[in-house]
TIGU-598337 format. One record per residue: residue number from 0; residue in one letter; x, y, z of N, C-alpha, C, O in turn. Coordinates in steps of 0.02 Angstrom, whole numbers. Each point is the difference from the previous one (the first is absolute). Example, Ala and Ser with C-alpha at 12.3 -4.5 7.8 and 13.67 -1.06 7.14 Angstrom:
% residues 2
NODE   zavo   paro   n.east   n.north     n.up   ca.east   ca.north    ca.up   c.east   c.north     c.up   o.east   o.north     o.up
NODE      0      a      660      -284      390       -45         59        0       45        60        0       52        -1       33
NODE      1      s      -70        54      -69        42         59        3      -39        55       37       25        55        8
//
This chain:
% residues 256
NODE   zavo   paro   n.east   n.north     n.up   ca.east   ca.north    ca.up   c.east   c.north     c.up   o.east   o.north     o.up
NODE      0      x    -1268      -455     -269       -59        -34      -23       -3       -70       31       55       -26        7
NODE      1      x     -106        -9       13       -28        -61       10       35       -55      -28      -12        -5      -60
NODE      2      x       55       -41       85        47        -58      -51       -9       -50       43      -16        -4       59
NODE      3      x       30       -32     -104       -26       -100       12       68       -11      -24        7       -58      -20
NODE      4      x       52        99       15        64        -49      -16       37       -45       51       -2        16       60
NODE      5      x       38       -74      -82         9        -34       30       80        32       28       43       -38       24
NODE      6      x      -38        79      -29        72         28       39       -9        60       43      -15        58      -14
NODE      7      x       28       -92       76       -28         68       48       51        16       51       18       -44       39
NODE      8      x       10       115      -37        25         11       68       -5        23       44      -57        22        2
NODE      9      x       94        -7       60       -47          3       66      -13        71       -6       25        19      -53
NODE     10      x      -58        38       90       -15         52        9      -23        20       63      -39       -33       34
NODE     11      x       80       122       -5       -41          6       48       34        60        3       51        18      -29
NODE     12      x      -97        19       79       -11         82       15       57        12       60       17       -31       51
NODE     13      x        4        99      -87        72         22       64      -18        63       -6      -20        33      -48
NODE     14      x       33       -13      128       -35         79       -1       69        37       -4       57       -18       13
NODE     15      x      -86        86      -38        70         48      -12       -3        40       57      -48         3       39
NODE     16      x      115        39      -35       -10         56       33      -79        55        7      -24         8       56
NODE     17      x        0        16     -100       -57          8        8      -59       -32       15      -57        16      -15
NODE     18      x       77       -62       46       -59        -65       24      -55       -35      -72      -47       -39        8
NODE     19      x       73        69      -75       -27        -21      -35       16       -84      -24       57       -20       11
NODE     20      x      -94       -15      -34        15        -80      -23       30        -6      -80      -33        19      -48
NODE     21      x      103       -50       43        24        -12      -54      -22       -58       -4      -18       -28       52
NODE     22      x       12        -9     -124        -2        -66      -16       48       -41      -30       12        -3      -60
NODE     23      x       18       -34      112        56        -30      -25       14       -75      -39      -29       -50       21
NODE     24      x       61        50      -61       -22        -61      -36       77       -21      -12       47        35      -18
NODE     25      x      -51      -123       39        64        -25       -1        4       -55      -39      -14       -58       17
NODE     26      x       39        83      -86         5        -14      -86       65       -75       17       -8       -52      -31
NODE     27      x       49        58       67        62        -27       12       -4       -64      -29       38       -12      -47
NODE     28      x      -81       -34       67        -1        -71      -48      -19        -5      -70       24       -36      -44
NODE     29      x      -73        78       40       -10        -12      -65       53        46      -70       12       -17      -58
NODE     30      x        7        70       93        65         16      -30       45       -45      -16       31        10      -52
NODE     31      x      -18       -63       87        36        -40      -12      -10       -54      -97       38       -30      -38
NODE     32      x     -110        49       42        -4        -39      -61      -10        49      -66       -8       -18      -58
NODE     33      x       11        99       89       -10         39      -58       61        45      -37       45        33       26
NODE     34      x      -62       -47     -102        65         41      -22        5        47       15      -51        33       12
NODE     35      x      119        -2       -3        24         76        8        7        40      -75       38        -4      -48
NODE     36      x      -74        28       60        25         77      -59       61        19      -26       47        18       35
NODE     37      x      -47       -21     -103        78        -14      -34       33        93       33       60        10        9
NODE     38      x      -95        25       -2        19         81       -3       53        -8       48       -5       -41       45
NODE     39      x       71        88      -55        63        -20       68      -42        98       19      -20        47      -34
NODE     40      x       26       -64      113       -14         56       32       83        57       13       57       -22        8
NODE     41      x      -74        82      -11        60         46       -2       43       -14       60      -21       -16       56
NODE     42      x       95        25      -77        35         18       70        1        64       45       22        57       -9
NODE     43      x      -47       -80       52       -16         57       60       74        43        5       -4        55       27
NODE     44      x       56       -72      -47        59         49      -16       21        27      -45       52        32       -7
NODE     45      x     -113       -49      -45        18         47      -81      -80        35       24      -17        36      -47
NODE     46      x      -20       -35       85       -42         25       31      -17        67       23      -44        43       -1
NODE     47      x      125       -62       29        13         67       36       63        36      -29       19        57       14
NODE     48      x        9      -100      -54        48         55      -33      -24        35      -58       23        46      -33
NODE     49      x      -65       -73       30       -50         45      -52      -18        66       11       -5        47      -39
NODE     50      x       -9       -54      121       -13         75       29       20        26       39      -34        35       38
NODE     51      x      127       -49      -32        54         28       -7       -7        89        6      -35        26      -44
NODE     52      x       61        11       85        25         92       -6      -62        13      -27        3        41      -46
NODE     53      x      -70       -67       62       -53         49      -33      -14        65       49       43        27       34
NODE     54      x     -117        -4      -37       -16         50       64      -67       -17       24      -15        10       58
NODE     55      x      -24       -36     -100       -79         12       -4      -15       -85       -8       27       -25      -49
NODE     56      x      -68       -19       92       -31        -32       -7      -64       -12       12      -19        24       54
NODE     57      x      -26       -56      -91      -100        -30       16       26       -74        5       47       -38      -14
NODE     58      x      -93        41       34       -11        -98       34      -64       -22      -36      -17        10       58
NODE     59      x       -8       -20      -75       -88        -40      -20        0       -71       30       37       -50        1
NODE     60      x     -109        75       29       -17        -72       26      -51       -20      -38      -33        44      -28
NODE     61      x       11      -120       17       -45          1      -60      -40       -62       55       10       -51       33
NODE     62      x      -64       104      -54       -73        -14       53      -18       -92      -30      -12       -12      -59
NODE     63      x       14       -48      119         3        -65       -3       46       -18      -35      -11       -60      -13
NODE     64      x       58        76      -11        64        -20      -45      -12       -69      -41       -2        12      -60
NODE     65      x       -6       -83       76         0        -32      -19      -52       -27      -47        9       -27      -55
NODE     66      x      -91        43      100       -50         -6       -2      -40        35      -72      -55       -15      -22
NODE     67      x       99        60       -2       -14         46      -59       12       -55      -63      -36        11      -49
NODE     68      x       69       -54       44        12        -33      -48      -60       -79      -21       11       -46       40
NODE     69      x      -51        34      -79       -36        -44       14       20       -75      -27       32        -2      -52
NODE     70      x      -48       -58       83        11        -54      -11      -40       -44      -56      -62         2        1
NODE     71      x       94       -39      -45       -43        -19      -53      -39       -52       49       14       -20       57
NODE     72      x      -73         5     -103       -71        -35       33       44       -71       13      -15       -17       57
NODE     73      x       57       -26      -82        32        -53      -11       54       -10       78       11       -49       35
NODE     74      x       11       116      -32        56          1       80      -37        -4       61       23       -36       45
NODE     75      x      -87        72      -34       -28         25       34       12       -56       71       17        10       58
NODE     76      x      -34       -70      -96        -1        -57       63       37        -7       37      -18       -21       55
NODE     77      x       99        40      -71        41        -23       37        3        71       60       41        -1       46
NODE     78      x      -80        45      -55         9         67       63      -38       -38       58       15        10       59
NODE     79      x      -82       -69      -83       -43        -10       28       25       -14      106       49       -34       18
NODE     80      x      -90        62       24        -1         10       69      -61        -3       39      -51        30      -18
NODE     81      x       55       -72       79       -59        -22       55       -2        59       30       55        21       16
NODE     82      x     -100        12       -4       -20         53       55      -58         0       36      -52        11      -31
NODE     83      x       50       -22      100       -53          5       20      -87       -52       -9      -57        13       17
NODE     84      x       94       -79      -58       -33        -59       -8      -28        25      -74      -54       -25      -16
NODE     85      x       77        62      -21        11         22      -71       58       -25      -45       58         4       19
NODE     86      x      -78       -31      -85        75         24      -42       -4        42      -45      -57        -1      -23
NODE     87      x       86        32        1         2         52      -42       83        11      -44       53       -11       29
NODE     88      x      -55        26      -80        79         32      -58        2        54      -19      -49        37       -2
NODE     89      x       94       -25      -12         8         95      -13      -21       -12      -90        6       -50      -35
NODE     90      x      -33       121       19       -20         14      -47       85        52      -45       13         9      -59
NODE     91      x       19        10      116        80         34        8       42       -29       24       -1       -44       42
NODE     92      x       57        78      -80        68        -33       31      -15        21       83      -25        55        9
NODE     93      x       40      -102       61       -13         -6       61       96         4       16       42       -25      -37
NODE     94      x      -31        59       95        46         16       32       22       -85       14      -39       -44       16
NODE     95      x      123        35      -30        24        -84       30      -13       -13      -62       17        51      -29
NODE     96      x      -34       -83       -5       -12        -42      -63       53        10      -32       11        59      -12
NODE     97      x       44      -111      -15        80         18       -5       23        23      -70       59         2      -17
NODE     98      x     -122        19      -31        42         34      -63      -38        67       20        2        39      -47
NODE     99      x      -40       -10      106       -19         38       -5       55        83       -8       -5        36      -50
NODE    100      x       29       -28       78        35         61       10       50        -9      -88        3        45      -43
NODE    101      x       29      -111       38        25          4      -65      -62        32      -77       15        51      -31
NODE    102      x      -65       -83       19       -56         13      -19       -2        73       21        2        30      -53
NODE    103      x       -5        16      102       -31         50       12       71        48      -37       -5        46      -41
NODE    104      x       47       -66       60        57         38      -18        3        28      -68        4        59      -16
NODE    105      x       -8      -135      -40        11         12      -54      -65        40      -45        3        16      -59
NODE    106      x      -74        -5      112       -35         37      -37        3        49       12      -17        27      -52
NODE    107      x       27        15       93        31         73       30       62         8      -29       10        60       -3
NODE    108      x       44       -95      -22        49         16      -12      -12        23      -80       32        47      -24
NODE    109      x      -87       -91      -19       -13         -1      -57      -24        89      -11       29        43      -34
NODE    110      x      -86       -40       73       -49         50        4       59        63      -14        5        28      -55
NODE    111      x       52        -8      135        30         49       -5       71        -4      -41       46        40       12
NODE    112      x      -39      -100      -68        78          6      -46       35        43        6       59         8       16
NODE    113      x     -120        34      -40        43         60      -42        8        65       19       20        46      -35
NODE    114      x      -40       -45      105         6         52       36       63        22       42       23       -41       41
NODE    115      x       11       109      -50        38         -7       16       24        14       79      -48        21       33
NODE    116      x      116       -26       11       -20         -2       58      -46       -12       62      -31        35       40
NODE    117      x       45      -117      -57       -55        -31       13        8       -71       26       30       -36      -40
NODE    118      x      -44        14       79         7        -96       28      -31       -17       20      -32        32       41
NODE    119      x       19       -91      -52       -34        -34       19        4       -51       50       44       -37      -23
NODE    120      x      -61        13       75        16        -67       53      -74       -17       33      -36        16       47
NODE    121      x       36       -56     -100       -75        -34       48      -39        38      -19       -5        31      -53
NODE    122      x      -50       -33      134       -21         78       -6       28        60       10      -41        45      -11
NODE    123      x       84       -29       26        29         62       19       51        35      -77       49       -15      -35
NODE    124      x     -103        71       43        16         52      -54       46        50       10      -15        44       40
NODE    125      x       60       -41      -64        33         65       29       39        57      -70       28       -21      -50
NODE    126      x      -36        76       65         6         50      -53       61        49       24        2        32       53
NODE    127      x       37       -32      -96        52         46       62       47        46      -77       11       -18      -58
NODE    128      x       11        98      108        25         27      -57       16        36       16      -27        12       54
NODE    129      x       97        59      -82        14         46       39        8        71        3       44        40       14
NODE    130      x     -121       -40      -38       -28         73       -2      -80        13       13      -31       -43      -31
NODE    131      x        0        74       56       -57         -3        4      -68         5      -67      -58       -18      -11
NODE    132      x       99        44      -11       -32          0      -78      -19       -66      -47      -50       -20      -30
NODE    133      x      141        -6       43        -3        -63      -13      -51       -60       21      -26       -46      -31
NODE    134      x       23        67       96       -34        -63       49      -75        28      -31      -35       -49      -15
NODE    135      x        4       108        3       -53         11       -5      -20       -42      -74      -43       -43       -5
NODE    136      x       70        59      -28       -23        -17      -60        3       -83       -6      -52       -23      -22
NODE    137      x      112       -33       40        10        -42       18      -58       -53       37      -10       -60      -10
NODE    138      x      -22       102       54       -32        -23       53      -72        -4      -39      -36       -49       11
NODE    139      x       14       105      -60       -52         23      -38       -1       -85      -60      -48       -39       -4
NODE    140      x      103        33      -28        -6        -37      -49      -11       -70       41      -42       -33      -30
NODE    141      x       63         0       87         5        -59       33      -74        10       11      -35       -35      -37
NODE    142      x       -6        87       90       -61         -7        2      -54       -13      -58      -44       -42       11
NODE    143      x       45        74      -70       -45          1      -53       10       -90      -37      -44       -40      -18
NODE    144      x      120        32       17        24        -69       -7      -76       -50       31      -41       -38      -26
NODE    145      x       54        60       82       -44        -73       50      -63        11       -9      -42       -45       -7
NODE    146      x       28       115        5       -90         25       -2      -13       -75      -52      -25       -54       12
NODE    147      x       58        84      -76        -8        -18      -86       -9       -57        6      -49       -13      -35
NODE    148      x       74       -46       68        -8        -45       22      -23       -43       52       13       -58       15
NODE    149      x      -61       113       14       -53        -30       40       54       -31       73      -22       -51       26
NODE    150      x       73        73       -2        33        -21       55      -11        51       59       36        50        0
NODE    151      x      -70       -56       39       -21         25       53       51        15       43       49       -37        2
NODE    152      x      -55       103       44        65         18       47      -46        30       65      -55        27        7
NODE    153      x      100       -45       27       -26          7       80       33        77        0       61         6        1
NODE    154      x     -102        47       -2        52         67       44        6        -9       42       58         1       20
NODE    155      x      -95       -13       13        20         30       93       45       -47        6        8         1       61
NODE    156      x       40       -54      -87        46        -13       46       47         1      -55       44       -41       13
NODE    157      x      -32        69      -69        41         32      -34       43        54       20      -15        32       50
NODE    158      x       74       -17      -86        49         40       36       11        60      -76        8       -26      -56
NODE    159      x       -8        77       62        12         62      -45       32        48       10      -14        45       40
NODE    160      x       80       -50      -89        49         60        6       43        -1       51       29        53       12
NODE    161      x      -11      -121       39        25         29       20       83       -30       32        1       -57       22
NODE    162      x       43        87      -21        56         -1       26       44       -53       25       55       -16      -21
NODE    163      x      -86        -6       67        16        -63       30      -49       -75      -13      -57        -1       23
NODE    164      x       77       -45      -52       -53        -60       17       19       -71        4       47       -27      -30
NODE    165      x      -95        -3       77        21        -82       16      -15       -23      -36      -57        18      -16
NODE    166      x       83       -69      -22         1        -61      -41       27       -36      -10       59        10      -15
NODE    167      x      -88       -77       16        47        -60       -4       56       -14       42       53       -30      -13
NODE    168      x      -78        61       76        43          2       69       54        33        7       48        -8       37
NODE    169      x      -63        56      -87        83         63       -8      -39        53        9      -56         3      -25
NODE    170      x       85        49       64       -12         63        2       48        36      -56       61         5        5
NODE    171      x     -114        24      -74        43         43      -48      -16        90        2      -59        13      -13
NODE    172      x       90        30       23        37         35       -8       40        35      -52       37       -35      -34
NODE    173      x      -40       110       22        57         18      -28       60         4       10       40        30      -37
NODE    174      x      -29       -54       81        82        -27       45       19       -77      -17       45       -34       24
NODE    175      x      -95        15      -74        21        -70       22      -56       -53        8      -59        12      -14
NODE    176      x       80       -66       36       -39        -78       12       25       -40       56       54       -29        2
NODE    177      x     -111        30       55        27         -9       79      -47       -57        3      -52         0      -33
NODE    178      x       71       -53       79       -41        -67       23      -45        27       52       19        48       33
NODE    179      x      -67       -69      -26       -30          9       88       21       -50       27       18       -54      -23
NODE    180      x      -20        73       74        27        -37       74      -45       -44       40       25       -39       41
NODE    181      x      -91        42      -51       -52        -24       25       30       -72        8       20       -10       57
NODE    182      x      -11       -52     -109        -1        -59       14       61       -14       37        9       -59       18
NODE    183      x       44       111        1        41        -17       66      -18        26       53       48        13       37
NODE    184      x     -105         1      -15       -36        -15       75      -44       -44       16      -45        11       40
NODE    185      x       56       -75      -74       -24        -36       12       18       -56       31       56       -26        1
NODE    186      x     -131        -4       40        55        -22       70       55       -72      -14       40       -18       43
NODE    187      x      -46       -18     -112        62        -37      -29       50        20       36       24       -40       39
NODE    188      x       -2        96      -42        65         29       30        3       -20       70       55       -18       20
NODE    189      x      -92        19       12         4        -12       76        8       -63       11       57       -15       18
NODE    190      x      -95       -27      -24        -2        -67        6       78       -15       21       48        31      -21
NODE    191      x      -48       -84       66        46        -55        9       21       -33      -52      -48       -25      -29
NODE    192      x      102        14        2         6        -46      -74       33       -76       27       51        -8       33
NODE    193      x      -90       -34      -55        14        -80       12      -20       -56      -24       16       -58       16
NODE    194      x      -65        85      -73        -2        -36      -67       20        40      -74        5        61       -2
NODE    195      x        7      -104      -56        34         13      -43      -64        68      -40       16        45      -39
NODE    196      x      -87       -61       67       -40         62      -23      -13        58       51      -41        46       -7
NODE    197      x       75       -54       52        14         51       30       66        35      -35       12        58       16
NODE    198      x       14       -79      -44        58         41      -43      -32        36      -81        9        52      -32
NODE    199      x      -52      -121       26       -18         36      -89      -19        53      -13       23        35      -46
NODE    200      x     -100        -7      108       -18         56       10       41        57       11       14        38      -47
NODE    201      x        1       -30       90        55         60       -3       37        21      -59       -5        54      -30
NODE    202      x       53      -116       15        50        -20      -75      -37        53      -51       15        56      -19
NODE    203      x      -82      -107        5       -44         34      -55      -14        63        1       13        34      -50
NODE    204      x      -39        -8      103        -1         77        5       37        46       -8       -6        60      -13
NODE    205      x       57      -104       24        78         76      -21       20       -34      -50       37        42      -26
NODE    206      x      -34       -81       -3        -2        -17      -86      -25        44      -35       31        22      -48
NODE    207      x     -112        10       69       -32         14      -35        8        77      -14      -32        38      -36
NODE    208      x      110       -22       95        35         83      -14       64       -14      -28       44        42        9
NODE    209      x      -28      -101      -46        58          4      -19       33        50      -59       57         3      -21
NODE    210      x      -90        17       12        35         77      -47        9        44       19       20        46      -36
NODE    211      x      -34       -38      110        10         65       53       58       -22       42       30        48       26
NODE    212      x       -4      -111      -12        43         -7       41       70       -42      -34        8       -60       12
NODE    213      x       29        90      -46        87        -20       -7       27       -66       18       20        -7       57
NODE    214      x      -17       -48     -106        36        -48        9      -53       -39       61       28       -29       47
NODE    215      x     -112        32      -53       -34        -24       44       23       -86       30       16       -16       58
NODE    216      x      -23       -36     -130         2        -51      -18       60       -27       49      -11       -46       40
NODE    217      x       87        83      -46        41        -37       36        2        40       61       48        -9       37
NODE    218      x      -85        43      -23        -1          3       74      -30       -29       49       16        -1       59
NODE    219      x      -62       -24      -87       -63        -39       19       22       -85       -6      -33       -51       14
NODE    220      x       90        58      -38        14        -98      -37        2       -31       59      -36       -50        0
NODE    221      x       61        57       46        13        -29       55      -81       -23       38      -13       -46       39
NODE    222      x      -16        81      -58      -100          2       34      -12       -56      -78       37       -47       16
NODE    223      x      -52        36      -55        -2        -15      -33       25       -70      -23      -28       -37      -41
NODE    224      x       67        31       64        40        -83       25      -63       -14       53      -24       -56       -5
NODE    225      x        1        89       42       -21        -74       59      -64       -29      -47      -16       -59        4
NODE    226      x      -14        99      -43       -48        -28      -34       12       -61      -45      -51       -31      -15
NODE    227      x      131         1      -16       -20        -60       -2       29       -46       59        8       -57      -23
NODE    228      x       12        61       97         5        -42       38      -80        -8        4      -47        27      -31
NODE    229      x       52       -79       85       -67        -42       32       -5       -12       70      -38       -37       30
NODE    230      x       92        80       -7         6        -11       47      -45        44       50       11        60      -12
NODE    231      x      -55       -69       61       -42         33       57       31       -37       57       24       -56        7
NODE    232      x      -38       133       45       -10         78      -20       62        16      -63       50       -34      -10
NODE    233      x      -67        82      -21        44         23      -29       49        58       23      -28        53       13
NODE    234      x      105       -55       -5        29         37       51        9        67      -56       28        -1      -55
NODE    235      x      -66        60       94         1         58      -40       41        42       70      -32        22       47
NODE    236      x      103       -18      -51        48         34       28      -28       106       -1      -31        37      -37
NODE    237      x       64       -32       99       -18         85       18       34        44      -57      -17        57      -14
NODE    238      x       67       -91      -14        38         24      -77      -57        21      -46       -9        52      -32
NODE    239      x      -24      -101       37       -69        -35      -79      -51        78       29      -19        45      -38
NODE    240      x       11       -47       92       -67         41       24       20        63       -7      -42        39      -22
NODE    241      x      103       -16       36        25         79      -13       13         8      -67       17        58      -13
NODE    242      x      -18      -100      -40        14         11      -63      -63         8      -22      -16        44      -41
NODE    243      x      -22       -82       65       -79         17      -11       -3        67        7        8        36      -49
NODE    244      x      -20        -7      117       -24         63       38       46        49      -48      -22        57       -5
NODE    245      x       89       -74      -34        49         74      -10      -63        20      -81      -29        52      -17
NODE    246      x       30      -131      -18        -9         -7      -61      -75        54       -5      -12        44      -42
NODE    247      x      -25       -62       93       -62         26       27      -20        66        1      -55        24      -17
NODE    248      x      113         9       42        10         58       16       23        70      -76      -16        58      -12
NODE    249      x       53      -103      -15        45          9      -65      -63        10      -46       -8        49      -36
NODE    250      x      -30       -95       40       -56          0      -56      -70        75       13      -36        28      -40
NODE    251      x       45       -22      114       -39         58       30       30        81       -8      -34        51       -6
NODE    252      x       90       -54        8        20         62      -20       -8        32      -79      -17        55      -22
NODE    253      x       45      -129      -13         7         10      -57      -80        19      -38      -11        30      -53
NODE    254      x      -40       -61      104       -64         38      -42      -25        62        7      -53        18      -24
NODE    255      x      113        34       73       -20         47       33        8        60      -81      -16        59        4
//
């Protein structure tokens, strides 16, 4: 809608893969002055141990996710954004706005309590169980759940019944809970290292498999020291780089 508030942030159009225009809006300062949402969001590892040796998983995607939830007339101002020699505020919670996803969580989480085999993260719904019967009926009560409550779901990019699925950057399985590999081809790895953020990147990335790889922390201590020298270049020895490449490798099999 049309706003005259005096808090505005910048805005602008990014095309997607389908050459279609997203609208992107960069909340970042004024987040700075807005409270966060008391709700603590789930751990992405009680997440997934939740759905632990199942067989059968659905995914739901919930059509604008954020945007479904509406903003009292009183907040509205602070969404407020310049576009196109326009300003305008969301009438909805707007993607970026920093209690948003907390806020979204705890009303989806409210909605499906009491349902069983069932989690919640964000937007991402997931239903998992290990029989088909099970999953049917399961899957039946989560849907009528959201109808009842007016929460809209995207099919077509929903996932049903089935076997294998990505989430939350794990490939799950009835074998199990495997990382993808994707964010170690990224070209971080290649790079020359000779500042101290040329180390963090990498560091961080295989941090972020440390439950897949054994005693990660002190293997890595030695990489991990140059980050508090100050010293440039930073001397990253052919030792440092093959511990990289083994650690690398270790983490790729293991998602096999």
């Amino acid at each position: 809608e049309p706003s005259e508030s005096p808090y505005t942030s910048p805005a602008f159009f990014r095309k997607k893969k389908n050459n279609d225009l997203r609208l992107i809006l960069d909340y970042k300062n004024i987040n700075n002055y807005i409270e966060d949402d008391s709700f603590v969001l789930p751990k992405i590892d009680d997440c997934l141990q939740e759905m632990g040796e199942n067989t059968y998983f659905s995914q739901l995607d919930l059509q604008n996710g954020f945007n479904q939830i509406r903003i009292s007339d009183e907040s509205r101002k602070y969404t407020s954004f310049m576009l196109l020699g326009r300003q305008y505020q969301y009438k909805r919670i707007p993607f970026g706005i920093k209690p948003g996803p907390k806020i979204f969580q705890r009303y989806i989480t409210n909605i499906l309590h009491d349902v069983p085999n069932c989690f919640v993260y964000i937007d991402d719904i997931v239903i998992y169980s290990k029989t088909k019967d099970e999953h049917a009926k399961y899957l039946t009560l989560v849907l009528e759940t959201l109808l009842e409550n007016n929460v809209r779901i995207n099919f077509e990019k929903s996932n049903f019944f089935t076997e294998e699925l990505i989430v939350l950057g794990y490939k799950v399985n009835s074998t199990g809970i495997y990382p993808l590999t994707n964010p170690l081809e990224n070209e971080i790895f290649e790079r020359e290292i000779r500042t101290r953020k040329d180390v963090q990147r990498p560091i961080g990335t295989l941090n972020w498999y440390r439950k897949f790889v054994p005693k990660l922390s002190s293997r890595i201590h030695e990489i991990t020291n140059l980050l508090r020298k100050n010293e440039t270049p930073i001397k990253f020895s052919e030792g440092m780089k093959k511990m990289v490449a083994d650690i690398k490798t270790e983490i790729i099999q293991n998602a096999k």
